[in-house]
C-alpha positions as a LaTeX table, in Angstrom:
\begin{tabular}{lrrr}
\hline
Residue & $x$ (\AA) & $y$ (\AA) & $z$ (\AA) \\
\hline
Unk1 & 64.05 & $-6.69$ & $-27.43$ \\
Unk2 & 60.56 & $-6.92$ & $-28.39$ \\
Unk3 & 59.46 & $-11.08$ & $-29.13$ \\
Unk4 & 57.36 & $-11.02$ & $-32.28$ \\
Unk5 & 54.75 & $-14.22$ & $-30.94$ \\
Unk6 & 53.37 & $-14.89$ & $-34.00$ \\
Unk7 & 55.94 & $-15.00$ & $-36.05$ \\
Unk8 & 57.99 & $-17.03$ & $-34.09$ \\
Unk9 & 55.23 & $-19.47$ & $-33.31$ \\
Unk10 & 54.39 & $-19.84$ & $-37.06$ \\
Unk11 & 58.29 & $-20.38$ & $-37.71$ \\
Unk12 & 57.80 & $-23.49$ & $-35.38$ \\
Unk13 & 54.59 & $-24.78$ & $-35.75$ \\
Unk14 & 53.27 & $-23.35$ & $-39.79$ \\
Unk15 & 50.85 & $-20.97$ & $-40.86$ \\
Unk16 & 46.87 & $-21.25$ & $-40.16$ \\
Unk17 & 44.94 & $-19.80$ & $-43.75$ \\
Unk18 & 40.96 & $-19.50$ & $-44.16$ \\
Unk19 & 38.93 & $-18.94$ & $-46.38$ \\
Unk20 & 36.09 & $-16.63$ & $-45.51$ \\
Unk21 & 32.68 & $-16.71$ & $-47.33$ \\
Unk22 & 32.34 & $-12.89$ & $-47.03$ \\
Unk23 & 33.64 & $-12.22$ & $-50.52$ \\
Unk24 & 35.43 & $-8.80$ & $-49.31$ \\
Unk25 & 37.07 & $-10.59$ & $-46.80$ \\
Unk26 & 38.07 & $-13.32$ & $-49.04$ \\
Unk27 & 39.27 & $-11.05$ & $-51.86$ \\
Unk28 & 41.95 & $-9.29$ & $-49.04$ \\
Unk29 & 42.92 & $-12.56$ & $-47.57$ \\
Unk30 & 43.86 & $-14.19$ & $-51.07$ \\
Unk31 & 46.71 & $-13.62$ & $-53.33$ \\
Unk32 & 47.50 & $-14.39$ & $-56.60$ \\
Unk33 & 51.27 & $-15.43$ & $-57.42$ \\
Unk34 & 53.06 & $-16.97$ & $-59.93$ \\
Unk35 & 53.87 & $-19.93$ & $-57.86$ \\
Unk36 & 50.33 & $-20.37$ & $-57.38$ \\
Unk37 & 47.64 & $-18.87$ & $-54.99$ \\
Unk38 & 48.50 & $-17.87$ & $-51.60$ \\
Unk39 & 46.29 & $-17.36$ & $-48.58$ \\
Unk40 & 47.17 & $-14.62$ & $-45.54$ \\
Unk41 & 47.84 & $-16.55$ & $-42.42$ \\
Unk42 & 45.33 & $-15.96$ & $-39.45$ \\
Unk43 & 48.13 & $-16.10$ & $-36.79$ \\
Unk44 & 51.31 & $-13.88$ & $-37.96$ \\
Unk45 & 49.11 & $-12.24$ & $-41.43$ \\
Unk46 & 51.66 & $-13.50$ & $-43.96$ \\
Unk47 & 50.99 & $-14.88$ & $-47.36$ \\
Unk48 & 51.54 & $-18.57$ & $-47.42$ \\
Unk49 & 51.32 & $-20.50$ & $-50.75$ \\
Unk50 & 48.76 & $-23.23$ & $-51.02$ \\
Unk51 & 44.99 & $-24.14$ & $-50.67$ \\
Unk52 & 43.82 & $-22.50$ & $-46.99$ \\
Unk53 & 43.19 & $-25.22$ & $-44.16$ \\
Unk54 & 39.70 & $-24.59$ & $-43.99$ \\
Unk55 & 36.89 & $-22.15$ & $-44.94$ \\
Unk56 & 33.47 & $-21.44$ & $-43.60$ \\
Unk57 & 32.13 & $-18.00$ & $-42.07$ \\
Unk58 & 34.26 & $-15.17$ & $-40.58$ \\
Unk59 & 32.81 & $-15.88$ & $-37.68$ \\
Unk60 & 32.74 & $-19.75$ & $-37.31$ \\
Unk61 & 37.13 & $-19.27$ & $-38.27$ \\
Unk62 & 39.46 & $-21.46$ & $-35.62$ \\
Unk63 & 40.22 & $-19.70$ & $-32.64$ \\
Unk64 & 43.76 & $-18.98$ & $-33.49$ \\
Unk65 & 46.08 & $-17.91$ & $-30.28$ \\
Unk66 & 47.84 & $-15.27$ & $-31.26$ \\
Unk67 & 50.15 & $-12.06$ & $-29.71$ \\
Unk68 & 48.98 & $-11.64$ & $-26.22$ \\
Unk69 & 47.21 & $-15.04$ & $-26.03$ \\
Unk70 & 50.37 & $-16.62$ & $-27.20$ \\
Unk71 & 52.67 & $-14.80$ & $-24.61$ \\
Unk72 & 50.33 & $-15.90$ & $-21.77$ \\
Unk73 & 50.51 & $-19.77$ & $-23.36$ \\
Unk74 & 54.00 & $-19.47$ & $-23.10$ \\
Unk75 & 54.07 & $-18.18$ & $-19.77$ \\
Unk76 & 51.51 & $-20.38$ & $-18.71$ \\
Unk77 & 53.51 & $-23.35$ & $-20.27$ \\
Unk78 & 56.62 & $-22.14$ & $-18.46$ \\
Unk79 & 54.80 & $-22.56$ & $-15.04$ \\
Unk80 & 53.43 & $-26.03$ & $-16.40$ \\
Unk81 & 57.05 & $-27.24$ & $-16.16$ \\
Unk82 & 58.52 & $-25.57$ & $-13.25$ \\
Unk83 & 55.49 & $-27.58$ & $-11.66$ \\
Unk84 & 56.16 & $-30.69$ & $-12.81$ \\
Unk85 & 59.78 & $-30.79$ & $-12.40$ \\
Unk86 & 58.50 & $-29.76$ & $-8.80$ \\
Unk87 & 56.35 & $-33.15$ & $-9.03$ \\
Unk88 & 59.18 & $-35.17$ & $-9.78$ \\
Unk89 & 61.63 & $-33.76$ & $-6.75$ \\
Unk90 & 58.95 & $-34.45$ & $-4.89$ \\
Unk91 & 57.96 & $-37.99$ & $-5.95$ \\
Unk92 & 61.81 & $-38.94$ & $-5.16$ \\
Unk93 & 61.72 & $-37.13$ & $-1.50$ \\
Unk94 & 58.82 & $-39.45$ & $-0.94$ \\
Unk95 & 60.68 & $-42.52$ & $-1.84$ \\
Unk96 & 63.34 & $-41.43$ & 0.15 \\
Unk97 & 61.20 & $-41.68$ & 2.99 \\
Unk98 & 59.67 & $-44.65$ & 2.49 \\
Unk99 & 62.82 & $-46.26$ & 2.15 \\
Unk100 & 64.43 & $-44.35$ & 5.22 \\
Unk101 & 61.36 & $-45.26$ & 7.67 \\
Unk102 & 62.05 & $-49.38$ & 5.98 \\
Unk103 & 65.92 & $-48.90$ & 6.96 \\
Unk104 & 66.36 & $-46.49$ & 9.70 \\
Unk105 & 67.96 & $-48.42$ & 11.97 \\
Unk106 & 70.70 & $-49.52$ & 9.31 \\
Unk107 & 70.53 & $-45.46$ & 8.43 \\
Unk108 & 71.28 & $-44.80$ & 12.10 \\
Unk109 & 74.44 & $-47.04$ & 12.63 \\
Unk110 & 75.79 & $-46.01$ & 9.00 \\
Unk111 & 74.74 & $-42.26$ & 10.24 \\
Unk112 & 76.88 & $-42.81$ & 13.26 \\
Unk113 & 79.89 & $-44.83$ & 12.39 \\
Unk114 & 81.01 & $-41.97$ & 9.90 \\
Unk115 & 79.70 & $-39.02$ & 12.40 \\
Unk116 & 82.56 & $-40.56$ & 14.60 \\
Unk117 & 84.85 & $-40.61$ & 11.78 \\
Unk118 & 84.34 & $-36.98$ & 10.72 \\
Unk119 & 84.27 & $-35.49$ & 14.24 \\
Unk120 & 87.80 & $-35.27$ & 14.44 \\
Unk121 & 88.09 & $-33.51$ & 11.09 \\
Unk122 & 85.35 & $-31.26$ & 12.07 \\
Unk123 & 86.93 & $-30.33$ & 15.23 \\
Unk124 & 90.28 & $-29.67$ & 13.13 \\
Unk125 & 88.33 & $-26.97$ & 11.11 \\
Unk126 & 86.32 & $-25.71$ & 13.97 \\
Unk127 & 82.92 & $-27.06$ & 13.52 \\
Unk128 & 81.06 & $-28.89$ & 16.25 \\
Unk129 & 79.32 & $-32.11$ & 14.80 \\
Unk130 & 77.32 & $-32.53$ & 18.15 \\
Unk131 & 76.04 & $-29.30$ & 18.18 \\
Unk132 & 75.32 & $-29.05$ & 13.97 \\
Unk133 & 71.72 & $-27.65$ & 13.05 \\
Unk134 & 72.01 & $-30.18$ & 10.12 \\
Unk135 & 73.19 & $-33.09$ & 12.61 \\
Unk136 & 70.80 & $-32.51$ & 15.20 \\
Unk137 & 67.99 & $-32.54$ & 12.69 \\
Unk138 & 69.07 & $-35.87$ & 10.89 \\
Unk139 & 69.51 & $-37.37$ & 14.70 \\
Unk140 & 65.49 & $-36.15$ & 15.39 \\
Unk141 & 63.97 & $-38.10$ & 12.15 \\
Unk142 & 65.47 & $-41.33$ & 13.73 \\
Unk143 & 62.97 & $-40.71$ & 16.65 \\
Unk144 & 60.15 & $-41.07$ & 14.37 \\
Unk145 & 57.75 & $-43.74$ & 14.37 \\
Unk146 & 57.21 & $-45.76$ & 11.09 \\
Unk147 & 53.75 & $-44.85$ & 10.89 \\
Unk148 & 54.88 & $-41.17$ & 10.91 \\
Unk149 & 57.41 & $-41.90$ & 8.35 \\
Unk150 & 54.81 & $-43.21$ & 5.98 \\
Unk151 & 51.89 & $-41.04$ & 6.66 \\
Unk152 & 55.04 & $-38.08$ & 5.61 \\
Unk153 & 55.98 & $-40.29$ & 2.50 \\
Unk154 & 51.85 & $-40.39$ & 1.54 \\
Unk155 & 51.57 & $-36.68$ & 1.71 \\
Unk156 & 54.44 & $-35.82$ & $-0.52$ \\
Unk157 & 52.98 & $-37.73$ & $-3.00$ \\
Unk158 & 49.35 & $-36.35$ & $-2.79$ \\
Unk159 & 51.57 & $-32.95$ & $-3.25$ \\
Unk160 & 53.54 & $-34.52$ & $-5.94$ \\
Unk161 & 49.98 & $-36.14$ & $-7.73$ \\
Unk162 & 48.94 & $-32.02$ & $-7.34$ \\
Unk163 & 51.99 & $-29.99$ & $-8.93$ \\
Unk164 & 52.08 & $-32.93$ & $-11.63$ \\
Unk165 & 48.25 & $-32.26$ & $-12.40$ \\
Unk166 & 48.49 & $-28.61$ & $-12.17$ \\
Unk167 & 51.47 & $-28.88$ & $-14.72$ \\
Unk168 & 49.42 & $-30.95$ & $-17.48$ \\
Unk169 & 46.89 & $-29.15$ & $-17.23$ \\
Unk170 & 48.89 & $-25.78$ & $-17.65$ \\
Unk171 & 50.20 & $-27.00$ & $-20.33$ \\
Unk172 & 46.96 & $-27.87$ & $-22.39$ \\
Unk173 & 46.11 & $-24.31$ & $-21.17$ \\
Unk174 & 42.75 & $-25.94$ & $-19.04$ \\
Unk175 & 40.64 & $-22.99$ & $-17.18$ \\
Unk176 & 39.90 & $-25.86$ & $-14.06$ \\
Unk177 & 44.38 & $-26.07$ & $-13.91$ \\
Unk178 & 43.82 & $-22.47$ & $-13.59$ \\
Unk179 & 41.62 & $-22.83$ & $-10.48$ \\
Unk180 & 43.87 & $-25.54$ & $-9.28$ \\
Unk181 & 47.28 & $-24.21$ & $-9.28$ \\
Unk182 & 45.63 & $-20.79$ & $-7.68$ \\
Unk183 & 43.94 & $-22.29$ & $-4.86$ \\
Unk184 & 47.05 & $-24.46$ & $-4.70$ \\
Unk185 & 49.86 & $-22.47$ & $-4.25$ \\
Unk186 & 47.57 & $-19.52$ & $-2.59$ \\
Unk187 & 47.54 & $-21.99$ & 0.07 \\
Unk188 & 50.83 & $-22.90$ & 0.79 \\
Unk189 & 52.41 & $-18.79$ & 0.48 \\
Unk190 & 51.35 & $-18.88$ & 4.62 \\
Unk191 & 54.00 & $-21.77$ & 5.02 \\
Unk192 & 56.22 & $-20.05$ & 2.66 \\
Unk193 & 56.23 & $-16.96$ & 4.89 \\
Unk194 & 56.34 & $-18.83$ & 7.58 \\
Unk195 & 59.53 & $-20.63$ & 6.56 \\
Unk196 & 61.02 & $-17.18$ & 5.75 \\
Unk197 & 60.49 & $-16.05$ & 9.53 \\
Unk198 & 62.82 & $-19.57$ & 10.86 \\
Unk199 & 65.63 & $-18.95$ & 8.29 \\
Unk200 & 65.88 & $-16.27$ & 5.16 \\
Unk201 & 67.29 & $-17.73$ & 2.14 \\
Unk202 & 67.47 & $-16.35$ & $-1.58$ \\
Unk203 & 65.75 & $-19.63$ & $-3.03$ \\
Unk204 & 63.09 & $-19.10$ & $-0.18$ \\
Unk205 & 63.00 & $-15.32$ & $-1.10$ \\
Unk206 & 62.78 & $-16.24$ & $-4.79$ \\
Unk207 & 60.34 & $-19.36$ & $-4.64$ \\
Unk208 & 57.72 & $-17.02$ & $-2.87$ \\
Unk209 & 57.77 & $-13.96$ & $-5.32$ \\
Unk210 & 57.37 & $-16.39$ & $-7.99$ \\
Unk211 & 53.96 & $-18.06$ & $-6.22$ \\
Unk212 & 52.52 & $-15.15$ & $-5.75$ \\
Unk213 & 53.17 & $-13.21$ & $-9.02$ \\
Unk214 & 51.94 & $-16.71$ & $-10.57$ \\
Unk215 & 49.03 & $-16.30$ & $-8.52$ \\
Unk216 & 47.94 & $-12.97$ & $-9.44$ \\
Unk217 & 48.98 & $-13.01$ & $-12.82$ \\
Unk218 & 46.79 & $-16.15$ & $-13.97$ \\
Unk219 & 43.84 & $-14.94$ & $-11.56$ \\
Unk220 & 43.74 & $-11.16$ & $-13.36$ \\
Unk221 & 44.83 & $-12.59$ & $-17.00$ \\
Unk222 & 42.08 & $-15.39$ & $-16.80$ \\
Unk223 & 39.64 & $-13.60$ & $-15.08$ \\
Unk224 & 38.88 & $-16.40$ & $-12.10$ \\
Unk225 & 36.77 & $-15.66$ & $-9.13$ \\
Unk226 & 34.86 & $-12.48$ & $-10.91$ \\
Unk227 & 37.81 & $-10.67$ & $-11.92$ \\
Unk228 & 37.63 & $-8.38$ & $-14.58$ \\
Unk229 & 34.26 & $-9.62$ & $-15.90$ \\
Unk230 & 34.97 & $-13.33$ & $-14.70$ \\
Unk231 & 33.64 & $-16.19$ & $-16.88$ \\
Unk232 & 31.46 & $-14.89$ & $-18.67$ \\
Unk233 & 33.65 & $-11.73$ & $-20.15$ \\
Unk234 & 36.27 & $-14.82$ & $-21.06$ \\
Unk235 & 33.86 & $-16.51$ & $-23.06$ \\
Unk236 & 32.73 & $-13.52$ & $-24.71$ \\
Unk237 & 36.29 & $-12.49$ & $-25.36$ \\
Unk238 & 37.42 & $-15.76$ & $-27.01$ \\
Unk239 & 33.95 & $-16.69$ & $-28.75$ \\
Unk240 & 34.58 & $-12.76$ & $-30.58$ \\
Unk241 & 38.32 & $-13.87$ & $-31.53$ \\
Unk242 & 37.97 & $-15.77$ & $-34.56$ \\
Unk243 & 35.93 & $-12.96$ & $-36.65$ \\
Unk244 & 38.37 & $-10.42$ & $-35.23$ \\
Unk245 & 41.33 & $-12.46$ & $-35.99$ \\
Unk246 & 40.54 & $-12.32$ & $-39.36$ \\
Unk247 & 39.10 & $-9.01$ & $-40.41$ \\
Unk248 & 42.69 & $-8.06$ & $-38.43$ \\
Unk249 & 44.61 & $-10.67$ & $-40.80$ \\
Unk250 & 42.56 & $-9.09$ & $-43.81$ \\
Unk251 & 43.37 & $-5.38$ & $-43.05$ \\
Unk252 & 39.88 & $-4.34$ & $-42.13$ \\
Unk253 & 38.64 & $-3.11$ & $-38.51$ \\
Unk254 & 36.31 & $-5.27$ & $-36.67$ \\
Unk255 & 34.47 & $-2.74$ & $-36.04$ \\
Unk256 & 33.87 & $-1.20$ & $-39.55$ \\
Unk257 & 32.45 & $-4.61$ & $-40.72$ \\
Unk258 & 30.33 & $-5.31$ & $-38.16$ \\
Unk259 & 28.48 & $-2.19$ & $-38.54$ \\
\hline
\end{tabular}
C-alpha cells in the first residue's frame, strides 16, 4: 500500500499556506469560501481555511519537506532511534563493567558457588558446565586486570557518546550526522564480518545488512563524498525547492514560469 507522506504528515503536524507576491500564483493558491478564505497548503496542496503563515516571493517560500524528502526524514529518523536505543544498551554494558572489574572477586565466588550447584543438574540433562563456551568465557574475564576492565568500560562509552550523537543528529536531519554515522558504522562492517566468520547468527546476519544498506542509502540519497553531484548539487536541489514547491502546490510547472 502506497503511504501518502504529505498527507499523513499534515494530519499530524497542520498545513503550511503562503502567500506568493506573483499575483498568478497567488490567485491559484487562494480560495474563496463561505467560511472564509482558504489558502492551498505547500506540503499536501489542500485548501486550508485561514490567513496563510507567511507571504513573501515564490522563491524566498519555507523549504517545506515534502513526498520523497519526507520518506527519507522518516527513514532517517528511524535510524536516529535504532542508534540511540543502541547508545543506551551500550551505556549499561559499560556500567556493567565498571562495576564487575570493582567486584570481581565477590563475582567470582558467587560465579562459583552456584556453578557447583548447577553442575549436577547439568550433568542430569547432558551438558558439561566445565567444558561450556559460555562458562569458559565468563571464567576468562575474571583473569583480567582492573585496568583492562576500565580501559573496556571507557571505550563502550566513547561508542555509546557516538551512536547517541549520530542519533540526535539524525533526527534533526544534520548533513555532519550524515558524515558521522557513515564513517561510523563503515568502520565497524570489518568487525561485523569478522564476527560472522567465529559464529553465524540471524541477529548478526540481520545487524550487518542493515549497516550497510544504511550506509549506502544515506551516502547516495545525500550525496556525501561527491556522489551524485555531492554538495554542491544538494544545495542547489534544496535552495530550488521552495519556488518549485509552490508553483507544484499552485498547479503550474516550474518550468513554464520560469521561462
Amino acid at each position: 500500500m502506497k503511504i501518502d507522506w504529505d498527507r499523513r504528515t499534515c494530519a499530524r503536524r497542520g498545513h503550511i499556506t503562503y502567500l506568493p507576491h506573483e499575483q498568478d500564483l497567488r490567485e491559484k493558491l487562494h480560495a474563496a469560501t463561505a467560511l472564509g478564505e482558504a489558502w492551498r497548503c505547500l506540503r499536501c496542496g489542500d485548501f486550508a481555511l485561514g490567513a496563510p503563515h507567511g507571504s513573501g516571493p515564490a522563491a524566498e517560500a519555507p523549504l517545506v519537506p515534502r513526498g520523497k524528502v519526507l520518506r527519507d526524514l522518516f527513514i532517517l529518523r528511524f535510524l536516529a532511534v535504532e542508534r540511540a536505543i543502541r547508545g543506551v544498551f551500550i551505556v549499561l554494558a559499560a556500567v556493567g563493567v565498571w562495576q564487575f572489574s570493582n567486584r570481581k572477586d565477590a563475582v567470582r565466588r558467587f560465579f562459583d558457588e552456584y556453578i557447583a550447584v548447577f553442575r549436577p543438574v547439568a550433568r542430569h540433562f547432558h551438558y558439561d558446565l566445565d567444558h561450556s563456551p559460555v562458562v569458559g568465557t565468563i571464567q576468562k574475564t575474571f583473569g583480567y586486570q582492573h585496568s583492562t576492565l576500565m580501559l573496556v568500560a571507557g571505550a563502550l562509552l566513547v561508542y555509546a557518546l557516538i551512536e547517541i550523537i549520530e542519533g540526535v543528529g539524525l533526527w534533526r536531519a544534520k548533513r555532519w550526522a550524515e558524515y558521522l554515522t557513515v564513517v561510523a558504522t563503515a568502520a565497524f562492517l570489518p568487525l561485523e564480518i569478522y564476527e560472522l566468520t567465529e559464529k553465524v547468527s540471524w541477529l548478526k546476519i540481520a545487524t550487518l545488512v542493515i549497516n550497510i544498506l544504511a550506509v549506502l542509502y544515506i551516502a547516495a540519497t545525500k550525496r556525501l563524498f561527491g556522489l551524485r553531484g555531492g554538495r554542491k548539487a544538494f544545495d542547489e536541489e534544496r535552495q530550488s525547492a521552495s519556488l518549485m514547491e509552490v508553483e507544484t502546490s499552485a498547479g503550474v510547472p516550474a518550468a513554464a514560469h520560469n521561462g
